[in-house]
Short mmCIF file of the C-alpha atoms (twelve columns), coordinates in Angstrom:
data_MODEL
# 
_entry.id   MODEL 
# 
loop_
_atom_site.group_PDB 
_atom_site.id 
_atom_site.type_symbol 
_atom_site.label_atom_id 
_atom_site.label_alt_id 
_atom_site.label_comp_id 
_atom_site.label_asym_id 
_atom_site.label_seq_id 
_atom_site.Cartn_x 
_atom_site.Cartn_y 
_atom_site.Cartn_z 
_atom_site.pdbx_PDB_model_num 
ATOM 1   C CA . UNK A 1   3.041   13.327  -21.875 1 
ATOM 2   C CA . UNK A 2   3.345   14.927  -18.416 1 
ATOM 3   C CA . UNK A 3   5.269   13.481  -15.386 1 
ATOM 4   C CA . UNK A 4   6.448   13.977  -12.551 1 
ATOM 5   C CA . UNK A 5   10.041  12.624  -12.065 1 
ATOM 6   C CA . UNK A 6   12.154  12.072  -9.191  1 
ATOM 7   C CA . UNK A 7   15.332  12.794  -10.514 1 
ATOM 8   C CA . UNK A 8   17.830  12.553  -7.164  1 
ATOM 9   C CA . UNK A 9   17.603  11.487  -3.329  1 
ATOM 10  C CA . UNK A 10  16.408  14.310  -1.408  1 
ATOM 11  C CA . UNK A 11  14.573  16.379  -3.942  1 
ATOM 12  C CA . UNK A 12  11.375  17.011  -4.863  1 
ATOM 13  C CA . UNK A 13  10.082  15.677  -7.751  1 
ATOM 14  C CA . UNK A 14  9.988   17.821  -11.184 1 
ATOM 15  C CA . UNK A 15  7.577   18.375  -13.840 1 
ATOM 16  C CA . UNK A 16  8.574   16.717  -17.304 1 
ATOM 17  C CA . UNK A 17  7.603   16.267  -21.149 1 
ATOM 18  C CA . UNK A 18  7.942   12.900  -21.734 1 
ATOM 19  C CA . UNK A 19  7.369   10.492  -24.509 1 
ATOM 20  C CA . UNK A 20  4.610   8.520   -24.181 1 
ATOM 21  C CA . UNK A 21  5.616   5.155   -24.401 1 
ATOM 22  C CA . UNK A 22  4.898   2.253   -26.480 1 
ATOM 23  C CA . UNK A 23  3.829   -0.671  -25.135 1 
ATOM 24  C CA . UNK A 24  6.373   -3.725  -25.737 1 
ATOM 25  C CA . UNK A 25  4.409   -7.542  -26.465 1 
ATOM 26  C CA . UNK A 26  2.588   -8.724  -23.531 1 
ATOM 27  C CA . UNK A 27  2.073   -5.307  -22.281 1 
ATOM 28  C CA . UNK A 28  -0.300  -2.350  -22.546 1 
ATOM 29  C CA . UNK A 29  -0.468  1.356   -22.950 1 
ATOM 30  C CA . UNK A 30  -2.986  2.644   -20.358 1 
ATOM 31  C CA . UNK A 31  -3.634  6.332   -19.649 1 
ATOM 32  C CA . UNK A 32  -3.389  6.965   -15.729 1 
ATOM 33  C CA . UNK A 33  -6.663  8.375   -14.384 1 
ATOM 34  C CA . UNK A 34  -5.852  8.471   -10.565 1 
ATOM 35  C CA . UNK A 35  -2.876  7.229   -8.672  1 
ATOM 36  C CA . UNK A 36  -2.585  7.281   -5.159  1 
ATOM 37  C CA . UNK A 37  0.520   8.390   -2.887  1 
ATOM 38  C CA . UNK A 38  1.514   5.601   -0.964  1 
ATOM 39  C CA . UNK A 39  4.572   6.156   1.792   1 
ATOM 40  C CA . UNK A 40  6.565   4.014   -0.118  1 
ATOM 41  C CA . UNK A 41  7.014   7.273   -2.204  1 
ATOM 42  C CA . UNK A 42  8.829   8.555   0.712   1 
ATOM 43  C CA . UNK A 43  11.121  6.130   0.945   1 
ATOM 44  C CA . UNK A 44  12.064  6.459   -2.789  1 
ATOM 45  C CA . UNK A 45  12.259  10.359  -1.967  1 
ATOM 46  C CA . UNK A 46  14.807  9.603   1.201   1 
ATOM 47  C CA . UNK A 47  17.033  7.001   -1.159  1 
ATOM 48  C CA . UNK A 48  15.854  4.194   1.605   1 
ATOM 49  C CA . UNK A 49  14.937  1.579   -0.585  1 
ATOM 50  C CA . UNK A 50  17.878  -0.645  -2.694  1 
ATOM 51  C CA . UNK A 51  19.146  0.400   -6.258  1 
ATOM 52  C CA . UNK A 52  17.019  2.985   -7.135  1 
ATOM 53  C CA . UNK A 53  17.222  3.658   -10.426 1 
ATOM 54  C CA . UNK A 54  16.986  7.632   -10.887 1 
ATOM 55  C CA . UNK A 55  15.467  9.262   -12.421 1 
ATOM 56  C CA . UNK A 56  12.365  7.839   -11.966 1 
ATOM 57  C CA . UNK A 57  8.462   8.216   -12.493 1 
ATOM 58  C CA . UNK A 58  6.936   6.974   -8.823  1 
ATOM 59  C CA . UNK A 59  3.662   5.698   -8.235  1 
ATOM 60  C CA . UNK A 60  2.004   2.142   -8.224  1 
ATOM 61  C CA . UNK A 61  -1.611  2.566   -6.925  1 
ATOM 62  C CA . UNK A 62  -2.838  2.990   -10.335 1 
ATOM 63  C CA . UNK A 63  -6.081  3.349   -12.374 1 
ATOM 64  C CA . UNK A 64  -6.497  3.823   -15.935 1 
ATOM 65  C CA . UNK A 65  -7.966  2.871   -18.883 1 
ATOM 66  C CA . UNK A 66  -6.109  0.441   -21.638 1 
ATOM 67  C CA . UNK A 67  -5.441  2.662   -25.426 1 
ATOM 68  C CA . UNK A 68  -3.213  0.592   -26.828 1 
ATOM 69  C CA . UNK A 69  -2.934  -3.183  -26.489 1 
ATOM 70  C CA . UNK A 70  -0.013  -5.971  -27.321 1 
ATOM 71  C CA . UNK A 71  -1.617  -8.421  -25.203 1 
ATOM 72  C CA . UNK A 72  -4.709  -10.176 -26.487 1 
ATOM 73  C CA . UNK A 73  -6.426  -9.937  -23.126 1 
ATOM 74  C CA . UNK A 74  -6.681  -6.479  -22.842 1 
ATOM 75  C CA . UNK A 75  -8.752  -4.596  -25.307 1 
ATOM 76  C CA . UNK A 76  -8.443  -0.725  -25.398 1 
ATOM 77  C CA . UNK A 77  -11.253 0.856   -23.095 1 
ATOM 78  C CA . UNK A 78  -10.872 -1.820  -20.707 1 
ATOM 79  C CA . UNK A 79  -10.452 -0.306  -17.078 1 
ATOM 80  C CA . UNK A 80  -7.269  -1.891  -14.581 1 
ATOM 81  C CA . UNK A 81  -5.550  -1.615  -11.767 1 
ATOM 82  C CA . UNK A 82  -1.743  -1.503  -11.942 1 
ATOM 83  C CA . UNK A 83  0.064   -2.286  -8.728  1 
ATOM 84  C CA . UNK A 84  3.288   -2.515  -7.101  1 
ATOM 85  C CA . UNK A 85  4.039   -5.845  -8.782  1 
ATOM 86  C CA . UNK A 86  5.136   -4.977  -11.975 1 
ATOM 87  C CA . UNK A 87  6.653   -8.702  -13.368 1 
ATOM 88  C CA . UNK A 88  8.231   -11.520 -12.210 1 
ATOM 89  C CA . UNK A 89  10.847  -14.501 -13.425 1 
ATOM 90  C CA . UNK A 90  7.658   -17.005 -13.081 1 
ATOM 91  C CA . UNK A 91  10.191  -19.788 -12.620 1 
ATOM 92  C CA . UNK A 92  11.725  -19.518 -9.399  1 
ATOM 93  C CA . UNK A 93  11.599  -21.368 -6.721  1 
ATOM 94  C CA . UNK A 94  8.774   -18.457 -5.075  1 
ATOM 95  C CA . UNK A 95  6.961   -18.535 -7.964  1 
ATOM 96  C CA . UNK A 96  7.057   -22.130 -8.216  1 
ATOM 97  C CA . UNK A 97  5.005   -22.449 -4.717  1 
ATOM 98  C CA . UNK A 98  2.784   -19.458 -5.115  1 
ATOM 99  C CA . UNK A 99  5.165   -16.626 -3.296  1 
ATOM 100 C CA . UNK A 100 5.964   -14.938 -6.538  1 
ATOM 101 C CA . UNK A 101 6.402   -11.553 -3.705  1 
ATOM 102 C CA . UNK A 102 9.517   -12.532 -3.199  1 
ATOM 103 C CA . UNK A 103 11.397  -13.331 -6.385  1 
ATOM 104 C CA . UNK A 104 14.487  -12.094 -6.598  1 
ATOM 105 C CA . UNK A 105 13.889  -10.801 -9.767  1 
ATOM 106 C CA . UNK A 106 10.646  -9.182  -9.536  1 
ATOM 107 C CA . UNK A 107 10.420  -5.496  -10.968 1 
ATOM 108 C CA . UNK A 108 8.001   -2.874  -9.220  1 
ATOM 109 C CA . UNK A 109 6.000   -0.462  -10.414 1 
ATOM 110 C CA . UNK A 110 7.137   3.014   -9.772  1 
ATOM 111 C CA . UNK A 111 10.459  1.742   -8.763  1 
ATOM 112 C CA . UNK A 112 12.402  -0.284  -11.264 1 
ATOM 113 C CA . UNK A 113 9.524   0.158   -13.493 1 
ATOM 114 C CA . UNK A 114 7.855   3.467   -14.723 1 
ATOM 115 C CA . UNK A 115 5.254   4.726   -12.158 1 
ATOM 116 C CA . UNK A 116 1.863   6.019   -12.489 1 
ATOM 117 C CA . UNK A 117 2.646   9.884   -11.584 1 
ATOM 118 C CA . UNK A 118 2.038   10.737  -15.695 1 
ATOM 119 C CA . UNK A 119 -0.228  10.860  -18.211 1 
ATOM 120 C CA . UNK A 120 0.516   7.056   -19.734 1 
ATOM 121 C CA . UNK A 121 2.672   3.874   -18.415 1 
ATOM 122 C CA . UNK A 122 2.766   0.548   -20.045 1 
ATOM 123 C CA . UNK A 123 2.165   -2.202  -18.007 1 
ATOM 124 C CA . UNK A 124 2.481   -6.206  -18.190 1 
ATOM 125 C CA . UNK A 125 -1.238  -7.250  -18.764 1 
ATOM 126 C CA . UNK A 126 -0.617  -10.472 -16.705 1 
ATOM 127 C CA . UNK A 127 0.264   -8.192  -13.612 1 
ATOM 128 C CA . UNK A 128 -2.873  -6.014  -14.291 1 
ATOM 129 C CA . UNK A 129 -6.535  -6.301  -12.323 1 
ATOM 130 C CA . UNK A 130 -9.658  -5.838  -14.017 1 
ATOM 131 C CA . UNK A 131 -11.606 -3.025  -12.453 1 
ATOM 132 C CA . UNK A 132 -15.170 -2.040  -13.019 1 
ATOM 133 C CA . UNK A 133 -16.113 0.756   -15.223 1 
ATOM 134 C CA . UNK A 134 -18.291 2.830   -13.360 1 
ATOM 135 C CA . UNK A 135 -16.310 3.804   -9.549  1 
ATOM 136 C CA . UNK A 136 -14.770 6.504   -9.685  1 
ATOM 137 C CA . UNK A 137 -10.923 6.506   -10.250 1 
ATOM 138 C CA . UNK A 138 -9.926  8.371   -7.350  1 
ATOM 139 C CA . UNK A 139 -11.574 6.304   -4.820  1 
ATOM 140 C CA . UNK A 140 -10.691 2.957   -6.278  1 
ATOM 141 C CA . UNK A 141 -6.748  3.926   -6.225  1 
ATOM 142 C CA . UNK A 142 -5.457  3.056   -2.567  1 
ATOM 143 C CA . UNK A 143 -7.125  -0.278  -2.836  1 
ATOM 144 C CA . UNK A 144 -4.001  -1.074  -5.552  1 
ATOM 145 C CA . UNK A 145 -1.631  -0.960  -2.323  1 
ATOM 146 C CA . UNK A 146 -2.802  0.096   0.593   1 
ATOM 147 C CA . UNK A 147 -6.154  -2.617  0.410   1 
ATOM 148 C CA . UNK A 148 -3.276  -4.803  -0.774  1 
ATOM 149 C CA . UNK A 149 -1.018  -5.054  1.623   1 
ATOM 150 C CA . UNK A 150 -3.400  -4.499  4.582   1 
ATOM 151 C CA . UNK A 151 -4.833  -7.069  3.879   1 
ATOM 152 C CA . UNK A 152 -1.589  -9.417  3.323   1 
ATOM 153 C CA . UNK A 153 -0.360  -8.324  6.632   1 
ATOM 154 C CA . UNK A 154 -4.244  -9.592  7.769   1 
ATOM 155 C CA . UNK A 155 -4.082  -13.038 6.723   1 
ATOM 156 C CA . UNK A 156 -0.266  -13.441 8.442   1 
ATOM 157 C CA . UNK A 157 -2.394  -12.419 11.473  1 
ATOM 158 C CA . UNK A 158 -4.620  -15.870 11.060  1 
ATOM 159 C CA . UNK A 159 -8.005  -15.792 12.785  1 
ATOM 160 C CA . UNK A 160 -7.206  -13.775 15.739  1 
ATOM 161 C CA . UNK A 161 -10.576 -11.801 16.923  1 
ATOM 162 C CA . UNK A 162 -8.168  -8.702  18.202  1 
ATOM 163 C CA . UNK A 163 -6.107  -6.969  15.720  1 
ATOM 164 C CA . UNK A 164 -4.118  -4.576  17.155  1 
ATOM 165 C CA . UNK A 165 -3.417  -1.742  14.216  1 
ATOM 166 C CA . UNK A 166 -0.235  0.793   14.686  1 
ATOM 167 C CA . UNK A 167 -0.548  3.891   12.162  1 
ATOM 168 C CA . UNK A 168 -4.170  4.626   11.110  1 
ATOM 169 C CA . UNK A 169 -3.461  6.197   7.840   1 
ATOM 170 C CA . UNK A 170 -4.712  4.511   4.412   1 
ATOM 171 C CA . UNK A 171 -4.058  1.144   4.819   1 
ATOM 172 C CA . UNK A 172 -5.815  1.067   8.368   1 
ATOM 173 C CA . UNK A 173 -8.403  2.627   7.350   1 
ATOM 174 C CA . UNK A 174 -9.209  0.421   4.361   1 
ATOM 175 C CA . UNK A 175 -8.463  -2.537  7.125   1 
ATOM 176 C CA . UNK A 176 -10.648 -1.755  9.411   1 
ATOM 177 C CA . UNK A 177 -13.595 -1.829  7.538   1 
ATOM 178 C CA . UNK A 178 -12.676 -5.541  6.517   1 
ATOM 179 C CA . UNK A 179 -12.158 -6.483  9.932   1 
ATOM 180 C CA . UNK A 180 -15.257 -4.942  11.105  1 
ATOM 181 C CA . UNK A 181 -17.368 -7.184  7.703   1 
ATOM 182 C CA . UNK A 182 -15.785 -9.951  9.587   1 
ATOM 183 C CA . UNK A 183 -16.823 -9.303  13.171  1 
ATOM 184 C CA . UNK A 184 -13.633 -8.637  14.178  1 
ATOM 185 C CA . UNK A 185 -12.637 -6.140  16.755  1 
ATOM 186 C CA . UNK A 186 -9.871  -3.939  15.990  1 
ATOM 187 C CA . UNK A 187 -7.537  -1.462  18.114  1 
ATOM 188 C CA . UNK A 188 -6.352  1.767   16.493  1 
ATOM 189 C CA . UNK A 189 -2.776  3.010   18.047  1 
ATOM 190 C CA . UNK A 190 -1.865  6.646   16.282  1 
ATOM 191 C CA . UNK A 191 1.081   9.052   17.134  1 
ATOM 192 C CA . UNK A 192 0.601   10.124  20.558  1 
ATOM 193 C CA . UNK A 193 -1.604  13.083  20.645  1 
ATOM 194 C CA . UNK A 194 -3.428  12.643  17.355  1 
ATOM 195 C CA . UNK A 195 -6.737  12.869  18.846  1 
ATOM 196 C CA . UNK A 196 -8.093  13.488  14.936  1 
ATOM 197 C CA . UNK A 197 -6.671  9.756   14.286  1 
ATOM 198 C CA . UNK A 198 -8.219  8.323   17.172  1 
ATOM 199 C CA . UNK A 199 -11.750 9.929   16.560  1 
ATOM 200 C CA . UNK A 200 -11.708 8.474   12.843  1 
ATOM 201 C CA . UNK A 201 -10.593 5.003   13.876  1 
ATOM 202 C CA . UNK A 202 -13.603 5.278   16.508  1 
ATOM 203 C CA . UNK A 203 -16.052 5.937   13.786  1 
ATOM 204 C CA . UNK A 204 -14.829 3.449   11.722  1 
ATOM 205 C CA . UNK A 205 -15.682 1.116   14.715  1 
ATOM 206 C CA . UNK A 206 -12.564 0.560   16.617  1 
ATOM 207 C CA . UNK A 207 -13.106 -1.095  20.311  1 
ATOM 208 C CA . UNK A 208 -10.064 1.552   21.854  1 
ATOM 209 C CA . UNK A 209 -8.608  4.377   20.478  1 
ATOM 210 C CA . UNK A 210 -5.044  5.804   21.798  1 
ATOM 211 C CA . UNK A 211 -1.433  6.663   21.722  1 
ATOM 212 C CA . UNK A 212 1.468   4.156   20.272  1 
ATOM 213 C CA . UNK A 213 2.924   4.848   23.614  1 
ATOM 214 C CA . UNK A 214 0.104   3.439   25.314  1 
ATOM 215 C CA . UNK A 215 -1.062  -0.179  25.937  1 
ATOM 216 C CA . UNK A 216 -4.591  -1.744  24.830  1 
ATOM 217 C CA . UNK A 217 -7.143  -2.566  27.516  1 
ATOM 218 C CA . UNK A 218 -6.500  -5.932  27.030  1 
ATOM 219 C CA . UNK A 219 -4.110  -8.551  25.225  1 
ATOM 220 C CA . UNK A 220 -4.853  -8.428  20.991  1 
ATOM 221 C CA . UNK A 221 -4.159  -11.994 19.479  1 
ATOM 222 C CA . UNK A 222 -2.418  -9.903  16.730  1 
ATOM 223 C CA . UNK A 223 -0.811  -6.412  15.748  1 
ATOM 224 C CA . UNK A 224 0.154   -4.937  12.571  1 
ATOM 225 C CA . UNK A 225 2.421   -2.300  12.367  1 
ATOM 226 C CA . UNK A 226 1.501   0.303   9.304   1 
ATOM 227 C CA . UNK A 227 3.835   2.848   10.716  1 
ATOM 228 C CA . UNK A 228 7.177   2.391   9.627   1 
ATOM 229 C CA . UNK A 229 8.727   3.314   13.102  1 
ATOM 230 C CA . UNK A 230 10.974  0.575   14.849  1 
ATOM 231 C CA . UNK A 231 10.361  1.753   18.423  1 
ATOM 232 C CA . UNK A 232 7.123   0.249   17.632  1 
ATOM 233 C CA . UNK A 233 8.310   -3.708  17.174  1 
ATOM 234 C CA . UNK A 234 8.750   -3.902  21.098  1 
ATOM 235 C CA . UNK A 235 5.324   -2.323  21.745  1 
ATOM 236 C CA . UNK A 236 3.239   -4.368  19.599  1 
ATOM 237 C CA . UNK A 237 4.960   -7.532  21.018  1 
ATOM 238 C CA . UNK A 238 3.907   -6.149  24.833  1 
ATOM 239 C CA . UNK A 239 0.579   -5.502  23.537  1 
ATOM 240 C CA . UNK A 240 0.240   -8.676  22.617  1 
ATOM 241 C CA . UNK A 241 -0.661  -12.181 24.178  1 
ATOM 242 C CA . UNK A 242 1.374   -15.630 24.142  1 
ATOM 243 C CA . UNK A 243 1.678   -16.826 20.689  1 
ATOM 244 C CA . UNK A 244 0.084   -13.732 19.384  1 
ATOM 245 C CA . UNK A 245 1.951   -12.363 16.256  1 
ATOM 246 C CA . UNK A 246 3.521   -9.308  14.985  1 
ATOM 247 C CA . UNK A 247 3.362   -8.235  11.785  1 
ATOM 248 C CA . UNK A 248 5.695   -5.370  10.250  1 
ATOM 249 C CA . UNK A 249 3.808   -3.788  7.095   1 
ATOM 250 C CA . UNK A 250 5.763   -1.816  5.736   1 
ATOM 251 C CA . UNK A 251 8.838   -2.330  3.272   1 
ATOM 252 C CA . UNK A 252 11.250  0.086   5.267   1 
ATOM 253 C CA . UNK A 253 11.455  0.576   8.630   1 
ATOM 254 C CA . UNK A 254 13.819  2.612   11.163  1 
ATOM 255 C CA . UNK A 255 16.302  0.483   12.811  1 
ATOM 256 C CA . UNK A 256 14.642  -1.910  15.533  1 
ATOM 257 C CA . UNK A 257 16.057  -1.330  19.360  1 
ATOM 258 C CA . UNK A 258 16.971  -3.936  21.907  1 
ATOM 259 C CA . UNK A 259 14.266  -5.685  23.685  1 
ATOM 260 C CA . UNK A 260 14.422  -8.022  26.163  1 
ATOM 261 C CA . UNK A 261 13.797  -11.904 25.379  1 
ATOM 262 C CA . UNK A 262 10.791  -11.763 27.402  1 
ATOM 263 C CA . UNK A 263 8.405   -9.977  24.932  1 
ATOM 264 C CA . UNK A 264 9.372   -12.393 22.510  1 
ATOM 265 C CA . UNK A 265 9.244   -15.643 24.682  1 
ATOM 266 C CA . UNK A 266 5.502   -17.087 24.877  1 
ATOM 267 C CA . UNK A 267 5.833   -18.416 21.606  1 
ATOM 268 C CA . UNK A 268 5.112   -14.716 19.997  1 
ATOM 269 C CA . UNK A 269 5.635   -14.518 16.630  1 
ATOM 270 C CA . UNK A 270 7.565   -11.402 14.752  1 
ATOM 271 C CA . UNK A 271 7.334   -11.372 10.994  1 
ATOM 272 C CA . UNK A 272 7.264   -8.997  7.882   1 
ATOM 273 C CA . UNK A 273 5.056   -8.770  4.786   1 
ATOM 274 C CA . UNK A 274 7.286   -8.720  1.625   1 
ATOM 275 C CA . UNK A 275 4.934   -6.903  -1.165  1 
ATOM 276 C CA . UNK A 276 1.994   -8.733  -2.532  1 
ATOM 277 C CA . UNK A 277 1.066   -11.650 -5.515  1 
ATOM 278 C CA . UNK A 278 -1.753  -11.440 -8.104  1 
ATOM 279 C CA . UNK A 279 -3.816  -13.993 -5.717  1 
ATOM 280 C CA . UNK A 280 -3.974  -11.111 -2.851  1 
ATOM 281 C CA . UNK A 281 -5.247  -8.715  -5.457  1 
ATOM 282 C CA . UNK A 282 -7.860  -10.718 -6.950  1 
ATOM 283 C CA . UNK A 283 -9.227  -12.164 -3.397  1 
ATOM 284 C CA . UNK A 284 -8.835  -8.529  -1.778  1 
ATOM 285 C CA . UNK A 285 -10.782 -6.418  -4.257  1 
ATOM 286 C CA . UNK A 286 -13.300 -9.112  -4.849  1 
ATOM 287 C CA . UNK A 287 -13.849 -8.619  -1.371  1 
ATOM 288 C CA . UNK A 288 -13.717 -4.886  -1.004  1 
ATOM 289 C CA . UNK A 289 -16.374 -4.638  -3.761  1 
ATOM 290 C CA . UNK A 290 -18.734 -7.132  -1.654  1 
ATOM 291 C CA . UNK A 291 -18.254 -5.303  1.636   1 
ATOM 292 C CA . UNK A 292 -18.073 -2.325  0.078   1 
ATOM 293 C CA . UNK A 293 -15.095 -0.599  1.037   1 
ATOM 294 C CA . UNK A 294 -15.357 2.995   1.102   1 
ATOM 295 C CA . UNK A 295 -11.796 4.874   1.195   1 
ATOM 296 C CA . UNK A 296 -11.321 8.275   2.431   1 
ATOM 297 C CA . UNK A 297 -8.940  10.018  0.208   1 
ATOM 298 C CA . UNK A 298 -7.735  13.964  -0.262  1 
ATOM 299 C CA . UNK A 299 -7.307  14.401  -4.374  1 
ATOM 300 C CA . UNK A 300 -4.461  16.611  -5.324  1 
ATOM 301 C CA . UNK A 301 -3.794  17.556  -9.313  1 
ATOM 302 C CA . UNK A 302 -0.620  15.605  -10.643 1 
ATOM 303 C CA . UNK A 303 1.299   19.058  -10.370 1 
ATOM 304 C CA . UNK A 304 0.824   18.956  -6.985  1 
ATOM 305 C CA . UNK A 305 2.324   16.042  -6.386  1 
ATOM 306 C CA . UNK A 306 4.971   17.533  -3.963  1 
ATOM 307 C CA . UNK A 307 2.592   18.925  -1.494  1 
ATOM 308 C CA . UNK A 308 0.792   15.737  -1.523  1 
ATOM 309 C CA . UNK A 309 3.996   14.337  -0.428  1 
ATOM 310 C CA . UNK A 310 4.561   17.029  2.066   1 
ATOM 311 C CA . UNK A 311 1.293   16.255  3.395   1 
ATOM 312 C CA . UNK A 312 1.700   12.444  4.166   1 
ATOM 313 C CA . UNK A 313 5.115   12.874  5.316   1 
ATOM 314 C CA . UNK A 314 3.824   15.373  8.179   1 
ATOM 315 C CA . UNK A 315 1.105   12.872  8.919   1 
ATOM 316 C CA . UNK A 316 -1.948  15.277  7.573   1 
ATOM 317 C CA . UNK A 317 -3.693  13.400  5.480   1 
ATOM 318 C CA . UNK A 318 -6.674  11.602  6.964   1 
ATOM 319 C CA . UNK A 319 -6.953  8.593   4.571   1 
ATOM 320 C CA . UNK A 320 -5.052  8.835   1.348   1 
ATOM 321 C CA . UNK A 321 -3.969  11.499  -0.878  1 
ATOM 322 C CA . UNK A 322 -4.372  10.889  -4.428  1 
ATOM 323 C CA . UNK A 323 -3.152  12.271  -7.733  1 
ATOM 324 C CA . UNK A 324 -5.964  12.978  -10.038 1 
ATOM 325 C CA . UNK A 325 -4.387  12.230  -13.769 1 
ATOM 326 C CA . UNK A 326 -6.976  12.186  -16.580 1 
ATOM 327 C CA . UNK A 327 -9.841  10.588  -18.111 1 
ATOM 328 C CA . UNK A 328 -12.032 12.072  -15.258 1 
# 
């Protein structure tokens, strides 16, 4: 089968002939029809993330359709969704009280586990979402992370009616729409100067559009930080009110700097959102089929998965960039 495999830090990935794999019991042998490009890829790329195991297939915003099956609940030709969490111990104390996210000894798809930048994976059907058969593959793909954790970092921002939302790439974008099914009002901060950024969040609905270096026209109850840029912890805690919250979405971020007490004082909360459990997915894309959730992606071939890259790391892809696989 094709791949693409990251094979050291610091490189770009190559193009391989791999085995396709067989799918151990419990698990299936699904053939990848999208995947999208999350920045988590970059991280793996820049050796920021812990233990990396290379060399490694990336990707875990997958789509495909089951071919092979050791797991009774997933027939071949059924359509899934294959996230970021690949497995988990199931008897720890997390996954004893519902935060499976953070077992120690959870593997991750595209990570510790093979990714969905190739032809086939196997996957754990237990860790698998149904999907409907008839959206199309490339548009259903950043829901598997980017509707995912957007919308984990939402409910850590409880029912606050101004969201405050740093970085409006994919997971924003995705966000915003759920915010504005609620009757929400949202705030779009982008990298100073993207005036492209600011338009999009505008049509999307946002009530203000600007800069990261700039403040909102009034308090927000909440902010979540997309971009994975330290500088920004400080900001989003001015931007927001007493006892408003902070939430850090990403799973790497450049090193925090010194703030004074006082934009933490007012009983503002700071927190991060560790990855995702199976209850997120199946609330959040029951959801994002109701509303419906339209993403905005750029599709790239799988052997183009390096400019893809290229193109989120420079901040040029409006939306998400996905790999289109097969079975399309």
């Amino acid at each position: 089968m094709r791949a693409m495999v990251l094979e050291a830090p610091q490189r770009p990935l190559v193009p391989r002939d791999l085995p396709r794999p067989d799918p151990a019991p419990g698990q299936a042998l699904i053939s990848v029809e999208a995947c999208a490009v999350c920045r988590t890829d970059l991280h793996l790329l820049d050796d920021e993330l812990d233990d990396i195991p290379y060399p490694i297939v990336p990707g875990h915003q997958i789509v495909g359709t089951v071919v092979e099956s050791n797991a009774a609940p997933l027939a071949p030709g059924t359509r899934v969704g294959v996230p970021w969490l690949g497995s988990t111990c199931g008897h720890c104390l997390f996954c004893e009280r519902g935060s499976e996210n953070l077992c120690d000894a959870a593997r991750y798809t595209g990570y510790t586990l093979p990714g969905g930048y190739a032809d086939y994976l196997t996957a754990d059907h237990r860790y698998c979402f149904a999907l409907q058969s008839d959206d199309e593959a490339v548009l259903m793909a950043p829901l598997l992370c980017a509707g995912l954790i957007g919308y984990r970092a939402l409910r850590m921002c409880g029912d606050g009616q101004r969201i405050g939302l740093y970085g409006f790439g994919a997971a924003a974008h995705i966000l915003a729409q759920v915010l504005r099914h609620q009757g929400r009002a949202f705030y779009a901060f982008t990298r100073p100067g993207d005036e492209e950024a600011q338009r999009s969040a505008l049509t999307l609905g946002a009530a203000w559009a600007g800069g990261s270096d700039e403040r909102p026209p009034q308090s927000l109850d909440a902010a979540i930080l997309f971009a994975p840029v330290g500088e920004l912890v400080p900001a989003g805690l001015a931007a927001v009110r007493k006892g408003g919250i902070v939430v850090c979405g990403g799973i790497h971020m450049s090193p925090i700097p010194r703030f004074d007490y006082g934009l933490l004082w007012g009983e503002r909360v700071l927190r991060s959102v560790a990855n995702l459990t199976r209850q997120d997915g199946v609330e959040f894309l029951a959801l994002a089929r109701k509303i419906p959730v339209e993403t905005q992606v750029e599709v790239f071939e799988l052997e183009r998965a390096n400019e893809a890259l290229l193109r989120l790391r420079s901040g040029a892809i409006t939306g998400s960039a996905v790999l289109r696989v097969g079975g399309e």
